[in-house]
Structure formats: C-alpha cells, structure tokens
N, C-alpha and C positions, 0 to 999 in steps of 0.2 A: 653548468648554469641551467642548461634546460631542466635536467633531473629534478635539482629543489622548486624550480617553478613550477614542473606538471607535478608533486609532491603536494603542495600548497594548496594550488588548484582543484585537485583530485580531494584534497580536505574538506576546502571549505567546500565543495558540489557533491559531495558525498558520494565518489564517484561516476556522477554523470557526466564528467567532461574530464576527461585524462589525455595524455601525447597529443593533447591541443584537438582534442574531439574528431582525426582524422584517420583511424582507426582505434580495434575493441579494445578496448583497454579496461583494466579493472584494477582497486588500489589492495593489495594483501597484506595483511596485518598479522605476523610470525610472533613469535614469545624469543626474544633473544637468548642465546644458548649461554653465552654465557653472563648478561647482567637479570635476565626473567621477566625483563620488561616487554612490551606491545613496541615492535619497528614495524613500520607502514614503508611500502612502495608501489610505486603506478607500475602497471606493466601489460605488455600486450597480452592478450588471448587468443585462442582458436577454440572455441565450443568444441566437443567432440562426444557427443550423448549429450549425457545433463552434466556433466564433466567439464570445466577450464583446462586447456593446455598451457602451460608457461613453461618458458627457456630459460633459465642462467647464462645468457650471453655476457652480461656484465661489459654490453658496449666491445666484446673482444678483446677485453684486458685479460691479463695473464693470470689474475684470480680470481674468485669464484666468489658469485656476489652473498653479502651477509645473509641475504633475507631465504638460498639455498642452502647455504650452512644449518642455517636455522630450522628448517623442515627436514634436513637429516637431523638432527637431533630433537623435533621435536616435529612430529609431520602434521598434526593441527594447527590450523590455520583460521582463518574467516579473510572473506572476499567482498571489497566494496564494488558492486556493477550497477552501473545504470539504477543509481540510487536504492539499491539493497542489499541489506547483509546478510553476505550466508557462510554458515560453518562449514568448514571442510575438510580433508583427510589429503593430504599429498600422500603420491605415489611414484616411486621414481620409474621413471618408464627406463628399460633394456632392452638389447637384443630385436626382435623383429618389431615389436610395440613402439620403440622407442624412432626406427627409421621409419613407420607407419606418422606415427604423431609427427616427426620433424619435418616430414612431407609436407601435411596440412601448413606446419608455422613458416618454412620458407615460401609457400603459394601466397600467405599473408603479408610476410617481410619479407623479401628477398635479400637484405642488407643481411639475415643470420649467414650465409655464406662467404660472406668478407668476413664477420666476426669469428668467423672457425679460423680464417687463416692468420685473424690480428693474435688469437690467443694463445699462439706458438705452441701448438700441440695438448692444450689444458683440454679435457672433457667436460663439453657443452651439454649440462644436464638438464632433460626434459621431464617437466613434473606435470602428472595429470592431477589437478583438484577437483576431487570428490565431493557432492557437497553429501554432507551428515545429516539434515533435516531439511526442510521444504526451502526453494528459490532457486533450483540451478538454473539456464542459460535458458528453457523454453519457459517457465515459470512466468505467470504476469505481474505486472507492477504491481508497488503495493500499493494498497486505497491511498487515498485522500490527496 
C-alpha cells in the first residue's frame, strides 16, 4: 500500500516529496526490459559524489525488484530529485565499491540489514547513478 501511494505522490511532486518526505528519496524512471516502456519507482538515495546510491532491497523479498532487472538490461535511467530531472548511467557496484557504498545506505536505513536476512540469501544489488549531463545531488535547483 505504501509503495503505490509514495508512487503517486513522487508523480504528481515531481519528486519533491517521496517515502513521505522523511528521508532522500528520488523517483527512477528505467525503460522496461521486456515491454520498452518508461516504469517509475520512488526509492531511497545516498549522494555519493555527484552520483545517487540505490539498493534493490525489494522490501527483502526473495526477488529482485523490476526497476533492477531493468538497468541490468538496460543501465540508462533518468532520476526525479527534489524537483529535477537528470539522465543517468547505472552501475553495478562489486567487490570493495560495493561494501564501501552499502555502508553509506545502511547509516541511512538501517532496516537494509533485516532485508538481507528476509531475502533468504538473494543478492541485494547496489547501483551507483551517474548522472550523464548537468543536475547531480550538489547541482542547484532549477529556476523559476
């Protein structure tokens, strides 16, 4: 229930108010892998450069949520934050990058460490978004 509400919310605010405006949150907008359509979901962040961090926790369900699917097959993106859109490049973080990043997200959520243990052994993929032209996370707002 919450998901389609901060879904909605994150629409019409053009991502200025996601997870109920009580942490960062930003809405992604992937190319579905397999219909080629635009899927949007809110989801947390941790800045890290000019960079977004996002998890694939999928709430600690035992599969891996669509919108991660989708950036393995298709790793451009664009990120709605605090009312702007910016194009970006996922990247799956591994190896030392990847326990460096997941540090920063559980200092943010602490709940990703229940979700490792709800997802009965699935890998919880950390994706850094890059963004490809001007607006990452120190960028200012746009006019008007």
């Amino acid at each position: 229930m919450l998901v389609p509400a901060d879904r909605i919310v994150g629409r019409l605010t053009k991502g200025r108010v996601v997870a109920l405006g009580l942490i960062p949150s930003l809405v992604i907008t992937t190319t579905g892998r397999r219909s080629g359509k635009p899927r949007s979901n809110p989801l947390l962040y941790v800045p890290d450069g000019d960079a977004y961090v996002v998890v694939g926790s999928n709430w600690g369900q035992t599969h891996q949520p669509g919108w991660a699917m989708n950036l393995l097959a298709d790793p451009t993106a664009e990120v709605d934050v605090r009312g702007r859109r910016v194009p970006v490049r996922a990247e799956l973080a591994t190896g030392a990058e990847r326990d460096r990043l997941w540090q920063l997200l559980v200092t943010e959520w602490p709940a990703y460490r229940t979700y490792v243990q709800r997802a009965g052994g699935r890998e919880i993929r950390v994706f850094r978004l890059v963004p490809t032209g001007r607006g990452g996370p120190g960028a200012p707002p746009p006019a008007g």
